[in-house]
MARBA-3410 file (N, C-alpha, C, O; in Angstrom, 1 decimal):
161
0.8,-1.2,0.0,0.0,0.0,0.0,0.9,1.2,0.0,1.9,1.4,0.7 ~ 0.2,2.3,-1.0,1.2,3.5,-1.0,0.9,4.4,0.1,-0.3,4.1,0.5 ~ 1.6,5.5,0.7,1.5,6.4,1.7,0.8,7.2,0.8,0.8,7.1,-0.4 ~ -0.1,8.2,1.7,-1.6,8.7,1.3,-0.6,9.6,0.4,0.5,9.1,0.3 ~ -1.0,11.0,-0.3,-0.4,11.9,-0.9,-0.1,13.2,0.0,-0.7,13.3,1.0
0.5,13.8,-0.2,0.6,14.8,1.1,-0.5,15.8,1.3,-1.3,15.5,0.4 ~ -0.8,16.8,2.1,-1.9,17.3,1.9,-1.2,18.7,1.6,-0.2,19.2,1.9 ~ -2.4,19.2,0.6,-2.5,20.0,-0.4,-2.8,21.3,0.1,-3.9,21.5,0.5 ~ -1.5,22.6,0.1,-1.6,23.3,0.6,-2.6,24.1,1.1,-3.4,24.3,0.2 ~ -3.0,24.8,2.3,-4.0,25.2,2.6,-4.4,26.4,1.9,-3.4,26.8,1.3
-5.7,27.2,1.6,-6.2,28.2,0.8,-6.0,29.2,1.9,-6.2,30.4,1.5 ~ -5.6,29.1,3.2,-5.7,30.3,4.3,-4.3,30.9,4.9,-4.3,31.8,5.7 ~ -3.4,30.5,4.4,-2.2,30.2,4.9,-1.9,32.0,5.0,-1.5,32.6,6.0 ~ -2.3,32.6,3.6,-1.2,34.0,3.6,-2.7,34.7,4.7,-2.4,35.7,5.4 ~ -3.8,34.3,4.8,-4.9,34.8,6.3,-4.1,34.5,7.0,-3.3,35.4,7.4
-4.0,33.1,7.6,-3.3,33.1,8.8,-2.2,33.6,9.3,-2.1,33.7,10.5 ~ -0.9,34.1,8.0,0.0,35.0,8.4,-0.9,36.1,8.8,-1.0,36.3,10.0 ~ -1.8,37.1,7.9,-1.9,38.3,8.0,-2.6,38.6,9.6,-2.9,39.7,10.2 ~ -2.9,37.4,10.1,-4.3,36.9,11.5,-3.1,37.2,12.3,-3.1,38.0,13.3 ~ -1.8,36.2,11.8,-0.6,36.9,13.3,-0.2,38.0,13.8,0.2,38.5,14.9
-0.3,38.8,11.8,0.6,40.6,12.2,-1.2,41.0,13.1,-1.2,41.0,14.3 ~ -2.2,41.1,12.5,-3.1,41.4,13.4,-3.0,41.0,15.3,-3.0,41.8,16.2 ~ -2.9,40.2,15.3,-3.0,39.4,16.6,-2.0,40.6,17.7,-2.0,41.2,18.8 ~ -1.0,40.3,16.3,0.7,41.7,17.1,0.2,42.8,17.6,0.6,43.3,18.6 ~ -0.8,43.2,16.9,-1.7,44.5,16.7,-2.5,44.8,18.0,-2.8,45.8,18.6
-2.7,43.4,18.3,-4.1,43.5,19.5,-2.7,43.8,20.5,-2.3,44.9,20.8 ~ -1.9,42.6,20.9,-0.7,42.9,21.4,0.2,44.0,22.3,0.7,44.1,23.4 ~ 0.1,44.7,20.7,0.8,46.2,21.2,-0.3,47.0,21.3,-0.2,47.7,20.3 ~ -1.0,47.2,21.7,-2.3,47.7,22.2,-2.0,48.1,24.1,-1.9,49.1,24.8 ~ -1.9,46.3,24.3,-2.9,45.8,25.3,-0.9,46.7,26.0,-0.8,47.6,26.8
0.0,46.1,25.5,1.2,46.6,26.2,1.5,48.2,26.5,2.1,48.7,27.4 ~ 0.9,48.8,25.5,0.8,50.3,25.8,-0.1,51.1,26.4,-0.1,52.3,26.6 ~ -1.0,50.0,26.6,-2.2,50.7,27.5,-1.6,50.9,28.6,-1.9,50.0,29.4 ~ -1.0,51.6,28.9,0.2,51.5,29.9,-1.3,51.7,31.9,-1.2,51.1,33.0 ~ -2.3,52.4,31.6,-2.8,51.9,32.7,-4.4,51.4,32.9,-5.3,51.7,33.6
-4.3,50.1,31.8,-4.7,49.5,32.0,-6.6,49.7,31.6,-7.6,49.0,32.0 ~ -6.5,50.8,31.0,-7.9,51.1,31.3,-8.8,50.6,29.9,-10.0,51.0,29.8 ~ -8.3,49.8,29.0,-8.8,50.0,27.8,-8.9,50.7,26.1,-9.3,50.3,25.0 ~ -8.3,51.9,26.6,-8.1,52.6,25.5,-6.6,53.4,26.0,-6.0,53.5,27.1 ~ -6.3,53.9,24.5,-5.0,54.5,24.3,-5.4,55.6,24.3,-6.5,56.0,23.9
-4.5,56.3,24.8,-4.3,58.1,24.6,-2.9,59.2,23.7,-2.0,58.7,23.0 ~ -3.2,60.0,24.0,-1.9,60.3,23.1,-0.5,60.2,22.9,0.2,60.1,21.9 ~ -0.1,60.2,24.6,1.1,60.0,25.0,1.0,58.4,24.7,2.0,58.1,24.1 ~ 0.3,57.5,24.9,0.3,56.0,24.8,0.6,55.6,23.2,1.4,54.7,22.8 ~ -0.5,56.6,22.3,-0.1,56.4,20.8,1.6,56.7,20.6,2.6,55.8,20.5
1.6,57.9,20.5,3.0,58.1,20.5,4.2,57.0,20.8,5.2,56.6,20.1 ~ 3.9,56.7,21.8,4.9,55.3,22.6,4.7,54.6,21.4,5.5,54.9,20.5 ~ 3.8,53.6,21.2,3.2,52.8,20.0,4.1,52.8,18.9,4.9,52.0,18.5 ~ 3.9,54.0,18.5,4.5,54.8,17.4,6.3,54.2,17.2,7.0,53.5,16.4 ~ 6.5,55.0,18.5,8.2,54.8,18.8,8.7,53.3,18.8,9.7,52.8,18.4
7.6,53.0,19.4,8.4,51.4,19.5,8.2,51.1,17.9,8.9,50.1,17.5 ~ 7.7,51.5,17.3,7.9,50.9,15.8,8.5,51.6,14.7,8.4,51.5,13.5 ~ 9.2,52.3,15.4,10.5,53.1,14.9,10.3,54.3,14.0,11.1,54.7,13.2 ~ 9.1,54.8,14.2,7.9,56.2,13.9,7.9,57.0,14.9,7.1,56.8,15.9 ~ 9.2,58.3,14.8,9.1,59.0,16.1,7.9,60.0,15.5,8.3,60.4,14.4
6.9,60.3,15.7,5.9,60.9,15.3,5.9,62.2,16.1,6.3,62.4,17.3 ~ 5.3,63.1,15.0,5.5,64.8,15.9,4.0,64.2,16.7,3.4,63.1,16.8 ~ 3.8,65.6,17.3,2.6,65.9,18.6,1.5,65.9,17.3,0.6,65.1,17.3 ~ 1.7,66.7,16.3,0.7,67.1,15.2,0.7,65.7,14.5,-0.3,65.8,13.9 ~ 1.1,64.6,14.3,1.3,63.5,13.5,0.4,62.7,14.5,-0.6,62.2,14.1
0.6,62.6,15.9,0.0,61.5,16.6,-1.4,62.3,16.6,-2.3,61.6,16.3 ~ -1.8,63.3,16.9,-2.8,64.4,16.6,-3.8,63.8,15.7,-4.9,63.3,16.1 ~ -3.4,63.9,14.5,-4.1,63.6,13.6,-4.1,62.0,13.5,-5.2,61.6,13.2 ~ -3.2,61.0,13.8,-3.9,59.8,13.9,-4.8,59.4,14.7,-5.6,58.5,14.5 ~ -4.8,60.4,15.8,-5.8,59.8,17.1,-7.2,60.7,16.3,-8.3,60.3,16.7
-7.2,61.5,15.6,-8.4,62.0,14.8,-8.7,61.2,13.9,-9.9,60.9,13.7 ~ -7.8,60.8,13.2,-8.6,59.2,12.1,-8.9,58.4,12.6,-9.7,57.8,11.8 ~ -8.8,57.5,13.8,-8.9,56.6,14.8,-10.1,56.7,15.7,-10.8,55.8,16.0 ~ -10.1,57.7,16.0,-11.4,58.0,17.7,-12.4,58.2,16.6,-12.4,59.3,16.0 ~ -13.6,57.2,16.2,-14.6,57.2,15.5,-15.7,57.3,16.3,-16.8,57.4,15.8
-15.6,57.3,17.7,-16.6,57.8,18.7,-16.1,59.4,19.3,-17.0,60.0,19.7 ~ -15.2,59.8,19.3,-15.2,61.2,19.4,-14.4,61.5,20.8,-14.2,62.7,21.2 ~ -13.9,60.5,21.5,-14.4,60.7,23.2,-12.8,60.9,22.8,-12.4,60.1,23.7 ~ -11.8,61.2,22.3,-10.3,61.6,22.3,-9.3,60.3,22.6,-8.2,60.5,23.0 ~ -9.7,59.2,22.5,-9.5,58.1,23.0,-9.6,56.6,21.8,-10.6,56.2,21.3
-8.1,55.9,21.7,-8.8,55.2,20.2,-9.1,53.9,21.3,-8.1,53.6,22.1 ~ -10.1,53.2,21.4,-10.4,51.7,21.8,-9.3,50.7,21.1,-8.4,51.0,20.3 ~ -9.6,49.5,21.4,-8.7,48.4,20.8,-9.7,48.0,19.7,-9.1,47.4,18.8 ~ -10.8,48.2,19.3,-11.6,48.1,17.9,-10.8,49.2,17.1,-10.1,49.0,16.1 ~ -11.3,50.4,17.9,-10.4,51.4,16.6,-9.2,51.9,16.5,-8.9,52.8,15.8
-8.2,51.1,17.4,-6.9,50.8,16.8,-6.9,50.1,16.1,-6.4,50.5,15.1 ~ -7.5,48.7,15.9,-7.5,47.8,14.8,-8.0,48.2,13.6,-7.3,48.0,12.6 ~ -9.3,49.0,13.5,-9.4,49.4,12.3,-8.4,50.3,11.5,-8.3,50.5,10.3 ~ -7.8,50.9,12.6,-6.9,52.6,12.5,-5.8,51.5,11.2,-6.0,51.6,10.0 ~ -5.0,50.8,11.7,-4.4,49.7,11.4,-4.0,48.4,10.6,-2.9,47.8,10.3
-5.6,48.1,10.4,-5.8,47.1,9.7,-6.5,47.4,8.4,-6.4,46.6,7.5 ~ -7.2,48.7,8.3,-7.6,48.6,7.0,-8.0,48.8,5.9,-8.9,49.4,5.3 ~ -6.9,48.1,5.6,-6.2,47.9,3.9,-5.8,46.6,3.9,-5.2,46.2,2.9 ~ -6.0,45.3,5.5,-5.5,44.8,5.4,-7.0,43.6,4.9,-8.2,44.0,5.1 ~ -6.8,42.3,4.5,-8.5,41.1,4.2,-7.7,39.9,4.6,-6.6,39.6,4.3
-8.6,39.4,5.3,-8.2,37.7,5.6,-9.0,37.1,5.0,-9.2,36.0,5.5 ~ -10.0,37.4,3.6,-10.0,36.5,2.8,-11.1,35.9,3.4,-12.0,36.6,3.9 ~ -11.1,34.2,3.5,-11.7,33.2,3.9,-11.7,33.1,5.7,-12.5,32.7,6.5 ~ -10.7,33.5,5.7,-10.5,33.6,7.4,-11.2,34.4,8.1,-11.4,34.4,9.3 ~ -11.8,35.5,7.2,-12.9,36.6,8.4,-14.1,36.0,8.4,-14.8,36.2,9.4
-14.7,35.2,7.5,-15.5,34.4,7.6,-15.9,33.5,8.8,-16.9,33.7,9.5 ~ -14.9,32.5,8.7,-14.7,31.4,9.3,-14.7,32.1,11.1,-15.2,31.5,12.0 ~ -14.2,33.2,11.2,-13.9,33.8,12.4,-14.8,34.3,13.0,-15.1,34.4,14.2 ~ -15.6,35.0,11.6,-17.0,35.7,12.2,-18.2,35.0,12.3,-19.2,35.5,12.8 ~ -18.0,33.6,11.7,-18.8,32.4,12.4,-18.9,32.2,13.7,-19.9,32.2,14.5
-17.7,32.1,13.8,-17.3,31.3,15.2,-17.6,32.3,16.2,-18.3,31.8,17.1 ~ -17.4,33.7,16.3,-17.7,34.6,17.3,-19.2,34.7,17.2,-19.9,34.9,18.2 ~ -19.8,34.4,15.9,-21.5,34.7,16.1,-21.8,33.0,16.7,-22.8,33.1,17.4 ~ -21.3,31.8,16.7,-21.2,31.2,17.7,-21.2,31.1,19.2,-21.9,30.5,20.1 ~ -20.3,32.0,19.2,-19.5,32.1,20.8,-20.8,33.0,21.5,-20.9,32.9,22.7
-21.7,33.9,20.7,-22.4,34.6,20.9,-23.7,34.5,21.3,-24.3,35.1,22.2 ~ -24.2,33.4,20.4,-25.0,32.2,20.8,-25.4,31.8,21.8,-26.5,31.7,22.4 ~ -23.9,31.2,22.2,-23.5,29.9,23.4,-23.3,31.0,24.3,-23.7,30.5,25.4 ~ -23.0,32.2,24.6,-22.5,32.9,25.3,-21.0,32.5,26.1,-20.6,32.7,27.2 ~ -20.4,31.8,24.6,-19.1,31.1,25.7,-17.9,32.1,25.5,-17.7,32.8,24.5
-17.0,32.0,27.0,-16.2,32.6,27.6,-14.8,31.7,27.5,-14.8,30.5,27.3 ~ -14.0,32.3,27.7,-12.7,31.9,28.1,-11.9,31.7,26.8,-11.8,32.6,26.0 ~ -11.2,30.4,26.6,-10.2,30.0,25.3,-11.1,29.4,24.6,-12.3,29.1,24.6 ~ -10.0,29.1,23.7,-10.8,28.1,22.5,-9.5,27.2,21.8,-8.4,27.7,21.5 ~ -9.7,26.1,21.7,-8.7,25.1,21.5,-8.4,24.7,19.5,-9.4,24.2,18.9
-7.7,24.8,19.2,-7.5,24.4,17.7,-8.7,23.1,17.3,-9.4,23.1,16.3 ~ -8.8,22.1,18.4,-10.1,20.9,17.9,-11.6,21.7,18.3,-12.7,21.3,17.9 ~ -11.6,22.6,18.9,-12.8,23.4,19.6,-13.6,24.0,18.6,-14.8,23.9,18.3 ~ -12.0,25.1,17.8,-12.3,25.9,16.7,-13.1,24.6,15.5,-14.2,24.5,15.0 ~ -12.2,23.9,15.4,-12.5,23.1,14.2,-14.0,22.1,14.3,-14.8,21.8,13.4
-14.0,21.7,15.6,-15.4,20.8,15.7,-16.3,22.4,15.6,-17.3,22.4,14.8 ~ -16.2,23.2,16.1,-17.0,24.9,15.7,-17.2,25.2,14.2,-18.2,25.9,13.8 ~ -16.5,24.9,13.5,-16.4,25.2,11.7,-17.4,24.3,11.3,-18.4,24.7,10.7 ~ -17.3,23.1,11.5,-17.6,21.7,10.9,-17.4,22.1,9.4,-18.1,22.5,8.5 ~ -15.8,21.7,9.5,-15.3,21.3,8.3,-15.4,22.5,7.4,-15.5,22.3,6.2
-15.2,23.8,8.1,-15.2,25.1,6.8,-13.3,25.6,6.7,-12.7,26.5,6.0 ~ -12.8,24.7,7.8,-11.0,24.8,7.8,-10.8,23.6,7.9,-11.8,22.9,8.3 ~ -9.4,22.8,7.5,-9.2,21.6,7.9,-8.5,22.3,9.9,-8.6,23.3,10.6 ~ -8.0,20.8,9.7,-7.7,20.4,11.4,-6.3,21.4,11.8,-6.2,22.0,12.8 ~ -5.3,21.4,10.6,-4.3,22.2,10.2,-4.5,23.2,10.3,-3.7,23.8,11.1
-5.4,23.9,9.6,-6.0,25.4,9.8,-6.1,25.6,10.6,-5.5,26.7,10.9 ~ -6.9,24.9,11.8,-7.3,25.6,13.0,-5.9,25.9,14.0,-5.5,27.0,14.4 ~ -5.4,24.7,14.1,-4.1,24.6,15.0,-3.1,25.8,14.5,-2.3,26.5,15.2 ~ -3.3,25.9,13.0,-2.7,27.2,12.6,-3.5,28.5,13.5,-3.0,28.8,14.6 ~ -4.1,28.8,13.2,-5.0,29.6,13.7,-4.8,30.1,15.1,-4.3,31.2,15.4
-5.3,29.0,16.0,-4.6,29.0,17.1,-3.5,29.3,17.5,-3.5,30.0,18.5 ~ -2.6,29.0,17.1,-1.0,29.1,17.6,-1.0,30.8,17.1,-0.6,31.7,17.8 ~ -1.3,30.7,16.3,-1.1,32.3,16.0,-1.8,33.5,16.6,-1.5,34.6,16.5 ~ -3.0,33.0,17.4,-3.3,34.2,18.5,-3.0,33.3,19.9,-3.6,33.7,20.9 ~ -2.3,32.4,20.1,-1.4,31.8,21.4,-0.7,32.2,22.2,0.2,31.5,22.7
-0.9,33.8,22.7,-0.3,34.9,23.4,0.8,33.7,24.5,2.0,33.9,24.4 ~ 0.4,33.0,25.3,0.9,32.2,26.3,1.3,31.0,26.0,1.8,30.4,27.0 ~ 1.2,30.2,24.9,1.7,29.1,24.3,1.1,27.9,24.8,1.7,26.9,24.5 ~ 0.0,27.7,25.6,-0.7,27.1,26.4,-2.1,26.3,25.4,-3.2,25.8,25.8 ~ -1.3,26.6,23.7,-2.4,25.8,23.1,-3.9,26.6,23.0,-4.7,26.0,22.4
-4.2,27.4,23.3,-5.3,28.2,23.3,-5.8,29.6,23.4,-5.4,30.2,24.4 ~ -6.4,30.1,22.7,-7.1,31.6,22.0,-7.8,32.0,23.1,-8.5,31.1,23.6 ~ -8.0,33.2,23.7,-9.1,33.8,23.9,-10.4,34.3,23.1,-10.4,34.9,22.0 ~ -11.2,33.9,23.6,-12.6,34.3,22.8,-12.8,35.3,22.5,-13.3,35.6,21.4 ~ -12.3,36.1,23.5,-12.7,37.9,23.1,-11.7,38.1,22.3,-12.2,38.5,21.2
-10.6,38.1,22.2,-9.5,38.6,21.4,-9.9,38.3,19.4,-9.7,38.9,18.4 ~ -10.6,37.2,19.8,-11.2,36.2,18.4,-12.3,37.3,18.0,-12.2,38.2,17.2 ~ -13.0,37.1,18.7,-14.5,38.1,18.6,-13.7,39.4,18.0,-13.7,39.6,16.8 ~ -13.1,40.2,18.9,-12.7,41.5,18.2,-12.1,41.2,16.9,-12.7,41.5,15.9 ~ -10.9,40.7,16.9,-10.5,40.5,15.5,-11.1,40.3,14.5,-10.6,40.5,13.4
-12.7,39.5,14.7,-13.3,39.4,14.1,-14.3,40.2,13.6,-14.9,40.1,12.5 ~ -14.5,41.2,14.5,-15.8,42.3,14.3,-14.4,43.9,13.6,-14.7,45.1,13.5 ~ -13.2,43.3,13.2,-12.3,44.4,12.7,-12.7,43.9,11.4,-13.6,44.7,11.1 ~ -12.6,43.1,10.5,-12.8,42.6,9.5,-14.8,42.2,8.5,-15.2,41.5,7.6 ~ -15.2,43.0,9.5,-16.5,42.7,9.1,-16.5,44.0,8.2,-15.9,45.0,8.4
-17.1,43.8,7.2,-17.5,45.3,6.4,-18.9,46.2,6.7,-19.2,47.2,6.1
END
């Protein structure tokens, strides 16, 4: 008997890269929120900024925090950092599959992580098993094999049109 054929590259693969620079995204957020409150402010943008090798004037972060605060309150949330940020960016088949799963999680009202077999018995079969584990590992902040729900959900409600 011959060995099966190998399996046939996935259709999600350059999502799932683009799902990790996102993921970075939520990331550097949550690190510069330096007190914890949820949203970024200016001196916090700025930081942001710097760490990514964008010394930005007062007038530069000014105006980003004005394209960004789409509620007005001087303040960008982690939704509208993500949008500030992401877009121009598409995951394709993956905002789908994502925004499944959070209208799932929504449902069920479930809380906590979510496991690569979790995600995938959740799809029924709209990712292989590979995909998911991909998936997973890539919003795996703690390497402990599992996603937060909310982190899923937002990233997911970034890519809705």
């Amino acid at each position: 008997m011959s060995p099966p054929p190998p399996a046939a590259p996935s259709n999600l693969a350059g999502d799932i890269e683009t799902l990790g620079y996102v993921n970075s995204m939520v990331e550097a957020f949550r690190a510069f929120d330096a007190d914890d409150d949820g949203l970024i402010n200016r001196d916090e943008l700025k930081g942001i900024m710097a760490s990514l090798g964008n010394s930005a004037s007062a007038s530069e972060v000014a105006e980003m925090m004005k394209q960004g605060d789409a509620d007005g309150d001087g303040f960008l949330s982690l939704e509208e950092f993500l949008e500030l940020n992401t877009a121009e960016l598409e995951l394709g088949d993956l905002a789908g599959l994502l925004q499944t799963a959070a209208a799932a999680w929504d449902d069920d009202d479930d809380e906590g992580e979510v496991t690569a077999a979790e995600l995938y018995q959740l799809l029924l079969g709209g990712a292989t098993m590979q995909d998911c584990v991909d998936i997973i590992s890539s919003l795996d902040v703690d390497g402990d094999g599992a996603a937060d729900v909310e982190d899923i959900k937002i990233i997911a409600q970034a890519f809705l049109d």
